[in-house]
C-alpha positions, 0 to 999 in steps of 0.5 A: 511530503507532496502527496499526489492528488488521488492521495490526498483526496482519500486522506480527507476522505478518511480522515473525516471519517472518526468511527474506526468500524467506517473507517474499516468499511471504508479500507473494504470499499477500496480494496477492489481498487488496488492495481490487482496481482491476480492469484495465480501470480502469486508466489514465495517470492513475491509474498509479504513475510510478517503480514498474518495475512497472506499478501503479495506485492509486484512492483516494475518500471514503467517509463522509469516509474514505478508501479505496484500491483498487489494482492492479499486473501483479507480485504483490509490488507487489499484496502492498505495496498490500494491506498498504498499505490496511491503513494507510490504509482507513478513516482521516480524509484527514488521516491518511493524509497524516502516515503514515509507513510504518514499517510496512514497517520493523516487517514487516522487508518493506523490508530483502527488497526489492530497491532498485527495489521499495523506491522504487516502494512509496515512490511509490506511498505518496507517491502515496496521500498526495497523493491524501489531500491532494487528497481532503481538499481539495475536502471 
């Protein structure tokens, strides 16, 4: 997978990186990047089911590409979906639908998190997929 630039600089970030606790310190630096969905534009539809905590994920068409916006109440999930949008931002809907996020592999990022935060990031990047899919569908 070509990954876009501001990924693969993040990926080397982290991935020179081997103490998971930095590893956790650097996911709370990057939340405040995340392309932020203020709370009060939260709702039950655009909640993330089967992430512990509570997250929330928009994603629209900009010039037919794709963008998300996210939120969540737990910094580390803020951090996943802010590195998250650098896979995804920006790209064709058809794109982001055959990402697989190894990204998170490269970033040694998965092997610090704990089995419940690594479901809840594979349902929140199941969950932008299939919002790529229904975004590419009414195009």
């Amino acid at each position: 997978m070509s990954w876009p630039e501001a990924l693969k600089s993040a990926i080397d970030e982290f991935s020179d990186v081997f103490d998971p606790m930095e590893r956790y310190e650097m996911l709370f630096e990057w939340a405040s990047e995340v392309n932020e969905l203020p709370v009060e534009e939260w709702s039950e539809a655009n909640r993330i089911h089967g992430c512990q905590s509570d997250a929330h994920v928009e994603c629209h068409l900009e010039n037919g590409l794709f963008y998300m916006r996210g939120g969540a109440d737990a910094q580390i999930v803020q951090g996943l979906m802010a590195i998250t949008c650098l896979a995804v931002n920006g790209r064709e809907p058809s794109e982001v639908i055959d990402i697989e996020p190894s990204f998170v592999d490269e970033m040694g990022i998965k092997a610090s998190l704990t089995p419940s935060r690594s479901n809840g990031f594979l349902n929140m990047f199941k969950r932008v997929q299939e919002e790529a899919k229904l975004l590419m569908e009414r195009e």
